[in-house]
C-alpha positions in Angstrom: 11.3 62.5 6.8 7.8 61.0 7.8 6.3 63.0 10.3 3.0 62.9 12.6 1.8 66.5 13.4 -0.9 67.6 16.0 -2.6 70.3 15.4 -4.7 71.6 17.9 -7.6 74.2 16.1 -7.3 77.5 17.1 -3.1 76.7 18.2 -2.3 78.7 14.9 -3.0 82.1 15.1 -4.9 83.6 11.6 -5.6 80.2 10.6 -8.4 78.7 10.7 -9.7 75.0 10.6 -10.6 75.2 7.1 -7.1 76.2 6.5 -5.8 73.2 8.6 -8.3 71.3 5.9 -6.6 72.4 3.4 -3.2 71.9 4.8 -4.2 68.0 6.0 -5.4 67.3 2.0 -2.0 68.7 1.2 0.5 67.0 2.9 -1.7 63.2 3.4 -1.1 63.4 -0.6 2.0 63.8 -0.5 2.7 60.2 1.5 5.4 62.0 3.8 2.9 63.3 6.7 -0.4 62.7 8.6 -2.0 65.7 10.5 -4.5 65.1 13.1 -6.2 67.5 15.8 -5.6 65.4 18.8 -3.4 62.1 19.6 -2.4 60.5 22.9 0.7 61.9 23.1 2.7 59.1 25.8 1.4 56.4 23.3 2.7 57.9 20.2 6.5 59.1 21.8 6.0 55.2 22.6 5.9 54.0 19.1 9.2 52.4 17.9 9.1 54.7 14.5 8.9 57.7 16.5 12.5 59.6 16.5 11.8 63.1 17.7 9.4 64.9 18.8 8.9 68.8 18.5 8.0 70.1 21.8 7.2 73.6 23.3 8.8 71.6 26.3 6.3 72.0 29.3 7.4 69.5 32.1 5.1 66.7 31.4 5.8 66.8 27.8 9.5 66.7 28.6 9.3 64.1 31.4 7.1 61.9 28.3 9.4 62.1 26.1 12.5 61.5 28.1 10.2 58.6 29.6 10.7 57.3 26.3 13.9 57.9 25.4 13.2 60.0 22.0 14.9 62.8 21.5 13.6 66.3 21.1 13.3 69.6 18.9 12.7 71.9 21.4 10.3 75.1 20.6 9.9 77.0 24.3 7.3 80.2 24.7 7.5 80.7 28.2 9.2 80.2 31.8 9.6 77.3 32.7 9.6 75.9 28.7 13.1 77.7 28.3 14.5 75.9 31.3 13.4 72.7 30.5 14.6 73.6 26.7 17.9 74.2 27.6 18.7 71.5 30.0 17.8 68.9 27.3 20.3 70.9 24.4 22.9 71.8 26.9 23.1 69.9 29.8 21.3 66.6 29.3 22.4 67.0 25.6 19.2 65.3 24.2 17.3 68.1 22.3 17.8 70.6 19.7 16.4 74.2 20.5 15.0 76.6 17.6 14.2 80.2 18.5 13.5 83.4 16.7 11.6 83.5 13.4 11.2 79.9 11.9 12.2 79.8 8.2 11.7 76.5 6.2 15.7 76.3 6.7 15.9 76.5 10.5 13.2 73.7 10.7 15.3 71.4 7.9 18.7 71.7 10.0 17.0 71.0 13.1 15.5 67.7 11.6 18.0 66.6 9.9 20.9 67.1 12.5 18.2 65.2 14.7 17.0 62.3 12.2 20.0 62.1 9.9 23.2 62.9 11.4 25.7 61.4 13.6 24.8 63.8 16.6 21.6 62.9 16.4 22.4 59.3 17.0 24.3 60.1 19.8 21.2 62.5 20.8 19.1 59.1 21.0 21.4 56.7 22.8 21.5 59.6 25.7 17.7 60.1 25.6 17.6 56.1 25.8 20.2 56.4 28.8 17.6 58.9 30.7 14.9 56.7 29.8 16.6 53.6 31.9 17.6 56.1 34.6 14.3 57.6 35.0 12.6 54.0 35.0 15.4 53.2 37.7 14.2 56.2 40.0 10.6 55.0 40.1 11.1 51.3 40.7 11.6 50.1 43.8 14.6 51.4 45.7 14.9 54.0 43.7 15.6 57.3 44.4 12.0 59.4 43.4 10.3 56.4 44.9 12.3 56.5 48.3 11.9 60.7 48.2 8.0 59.7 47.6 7.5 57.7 50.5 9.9 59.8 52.8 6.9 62.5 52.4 4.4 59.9 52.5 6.0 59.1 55.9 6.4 62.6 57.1 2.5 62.7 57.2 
């Protein structure tokens, strides 16, 4: 699979930007990957080729992604992360969570079940399902734009 990979420098502990060099010459060879150190995140989850996206799942980065209706390989460190991680595999049913040590394996199985199989499909059309819903809730009438102005009122 073709994949887009931000890399922040200094995200990756013990490696260094050289290393991420290195890496970047590697892979861009190869044809099946680009690395960069910074891209605008809402655009790319906007692009039509985009079909996951592997998220330590902080709210905005969920809320992005959802906004876009792409599905998600979720990656959680913290709090709130592992909340928001398993709503979207268990109860929204529009994310795959990985935890523990991550072996070359884990990773395949994640992105294939994701980019290749049928349950990833159905992983899409849900996350395109939340997409309309959440664009429902803001527009007029809707339900986070009638709470909004409730508290706008309040005031």
């Amino acid at each position: 699979q073709h994949f887009l990979w931000v890399i922040r420098p200094g995200s990756i502990c013990g490696c260094s930007e050289s290393s991420h060099e290195e890496l970047f010459k590697k892979v861009v060879t190869s044809d099946r990957g680009y690395i960069v150190k910074w891209a605008p995140q809402k655009q790319v989850l906007a692009h039509y080729a985009v079909g996951a996206f592997w998220s330590h799942c902080g709210w905005n980065s969920t809320l992005e992604s959802l906004g876009e209706g792409v599905p998600m390989i979720c990656r959680p460190f913290t709090t709130d992360q592992k909340a928001n991680a398993r709503y979207l595999e268990c109860v929204w049913k529009v994310g795959i969570q990985v935890e523990g040590e991550l072996e070359r394996g884990v990773v395949e199985r994640a992105v294939k079940r994701l980019m290749v199989d049928e349950e990833g499909e159905e992983m899409k059309m849900r996350a395109l399902s939340l997409k309309e819903k959440l664009k429902a809730s803001v527009s007029a009438g809707g339900s986070s734009r009638n709470s909004v102005n409730d508290f706008i009122t309040t005031l």
